[in-house]
C-alpha positions in Angstrom: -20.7 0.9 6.1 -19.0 0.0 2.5 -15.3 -1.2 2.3 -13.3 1.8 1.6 -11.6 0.1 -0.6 -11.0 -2.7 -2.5 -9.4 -4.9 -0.1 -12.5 -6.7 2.2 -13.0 -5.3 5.8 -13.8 -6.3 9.5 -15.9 -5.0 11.8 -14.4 -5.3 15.7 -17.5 -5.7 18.0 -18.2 -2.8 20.5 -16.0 -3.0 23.4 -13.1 -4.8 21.7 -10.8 -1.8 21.1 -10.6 -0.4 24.9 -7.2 1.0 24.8 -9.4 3.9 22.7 -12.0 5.1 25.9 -14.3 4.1 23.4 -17.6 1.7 22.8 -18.0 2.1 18.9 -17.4 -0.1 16.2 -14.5 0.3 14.0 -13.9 -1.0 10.3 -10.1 -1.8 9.6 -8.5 -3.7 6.3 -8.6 -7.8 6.2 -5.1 -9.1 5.3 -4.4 -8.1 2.0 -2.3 -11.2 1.1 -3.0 -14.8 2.1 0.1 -16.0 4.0 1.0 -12.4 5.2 0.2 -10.7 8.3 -2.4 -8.2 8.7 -2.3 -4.5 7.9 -0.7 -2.4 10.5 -1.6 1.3 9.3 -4.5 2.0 7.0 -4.6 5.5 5.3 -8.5 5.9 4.0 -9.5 7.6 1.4 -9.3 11.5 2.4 -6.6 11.2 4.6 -3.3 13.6 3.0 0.0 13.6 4.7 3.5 14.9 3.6 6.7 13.6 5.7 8.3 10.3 6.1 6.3 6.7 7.4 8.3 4.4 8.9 6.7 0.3 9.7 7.0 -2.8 10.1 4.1 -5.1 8.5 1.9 -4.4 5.4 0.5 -0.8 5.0 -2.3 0.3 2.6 -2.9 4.0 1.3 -5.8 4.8 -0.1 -5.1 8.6 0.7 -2.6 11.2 -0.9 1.1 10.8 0.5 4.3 12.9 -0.3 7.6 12.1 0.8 9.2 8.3 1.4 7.4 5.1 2.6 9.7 2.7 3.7 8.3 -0.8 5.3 9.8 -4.6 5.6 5.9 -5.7 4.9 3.9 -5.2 2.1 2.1 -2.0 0.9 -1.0 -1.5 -0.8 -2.0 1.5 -3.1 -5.8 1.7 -3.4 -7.2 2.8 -6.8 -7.7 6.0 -5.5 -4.5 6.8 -3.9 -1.9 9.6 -4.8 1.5 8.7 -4.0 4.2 11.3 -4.8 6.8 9.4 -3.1 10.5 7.1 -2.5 9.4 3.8 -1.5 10.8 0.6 0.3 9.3 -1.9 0.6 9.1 -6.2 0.9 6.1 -6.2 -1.5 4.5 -3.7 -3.1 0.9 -4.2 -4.9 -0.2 -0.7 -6.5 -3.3 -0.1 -8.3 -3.3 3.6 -8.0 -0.6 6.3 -9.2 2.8 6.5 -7.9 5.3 9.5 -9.0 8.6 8.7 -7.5 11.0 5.7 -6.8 10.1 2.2 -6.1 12.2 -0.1 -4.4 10.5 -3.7 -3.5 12.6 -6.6 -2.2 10.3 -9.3 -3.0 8.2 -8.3 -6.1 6.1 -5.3 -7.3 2.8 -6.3 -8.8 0.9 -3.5 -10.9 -2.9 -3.9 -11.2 -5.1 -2.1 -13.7 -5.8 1.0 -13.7 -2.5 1.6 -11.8 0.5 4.0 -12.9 4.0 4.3 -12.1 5.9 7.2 -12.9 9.4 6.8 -12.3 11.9 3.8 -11.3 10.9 0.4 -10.3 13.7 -1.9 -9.0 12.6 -5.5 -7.8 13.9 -8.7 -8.5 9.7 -9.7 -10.3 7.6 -7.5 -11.8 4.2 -8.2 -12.9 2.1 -5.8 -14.6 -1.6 -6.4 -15.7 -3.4 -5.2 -18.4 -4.1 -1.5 -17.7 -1.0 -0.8 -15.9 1.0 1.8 -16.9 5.0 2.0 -15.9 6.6 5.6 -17.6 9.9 5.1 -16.3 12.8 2.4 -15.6 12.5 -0.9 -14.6 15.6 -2.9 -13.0 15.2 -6.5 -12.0 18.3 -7.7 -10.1 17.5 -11.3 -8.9 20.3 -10.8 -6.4 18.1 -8.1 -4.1 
C-alpha cells in the first residue's frame, strides 16, 4: 500500500494490534518531527468530520475537518486536507488549506502549496515559497 500521505509510514506486523480482535496489518504515520513523539490520531484522506478534537500528542489530518482542533502536540495538515477550523496547537506544520484561526505556541511552519485564510498567532512563523497567508499574522515572543 502507498503512504497516504506525505509523511513516511509503518507497517505493524499481523498480530501486533490485539486490542482490535484482529490479525491484519495496519499502516499508521512515522513521527512527523524528529525529537517529537509519534502521531496519536491520523485522519486519512476521505475521512470528514465536523465537531470539536480534543489530544494530547501530534495529530495529522489529511481529511476535511470543521470546527476547532485543539492539541499540546504538533499537528499536521496534509496537502490534501480541508480545514475550516479554530486551532491550538504546540506546533503546527500545514501544507494544505486552513480557513479559520490559528493559534500555535511554539511555531507555525507553512509549506508550499499550503494556504491560510484567516489569523495566525505564534511567537515564529515560517513560510516557504508557495505558501499563501490571506489574513493576520501576530508574533508575540512572550506566548
Amino acid at each position: 500500500m502507498a503512504p497516504t500521505s506525505e509523511v513516511e509510514t509503518m507497517t505493524i506486523p499481523q498480530g501486533q494490534i490485539t486490542s482490535l480482535g484482529s490479525t491484519k496489518s495496519y499502516q499508521i504515520p512515522k513521527p512527523v518531527v524528529e525529537g517529537k513523539s509519534e502521531v496519536v490520531a491520523f485522519f486519512g484522506r476521505g475521512v470528514s468530520c465536523t465537531g470539536e478534537i480534543w489530544y494530547e500528542g501530534n495529530v495529522q489530518i489529511d481529511g476535511g475537518l470543521e470546527g476547532l482542533v485543539h492539541t499540546n502536540g504538533t499537528l499536521v495538515i496534509g496537502d490534501r486536507a480541508v480545514i475550516k477550523a479554530t486551532i491550538e496547537a504546540g506546533t503546527v506544520i500545514c501544507k494544505g488549506s486552513i480557513q479559520g484561526d490559528v493559534v500555535a505556541r511554539e511555531t507555525v511552519k507553512l509549506l508550499a502549496p499550503g494556504s491560510i485564510d484567516g489569523t495566525v498567532s505564534t511567537p515564529r512563523l515560517s513560510v516557504e515559497t508557495g505558501g499563501v497567508i490571506n489574513g493576520r499574522v501576530s508574533m508575540d515572543l512572550s506566548q
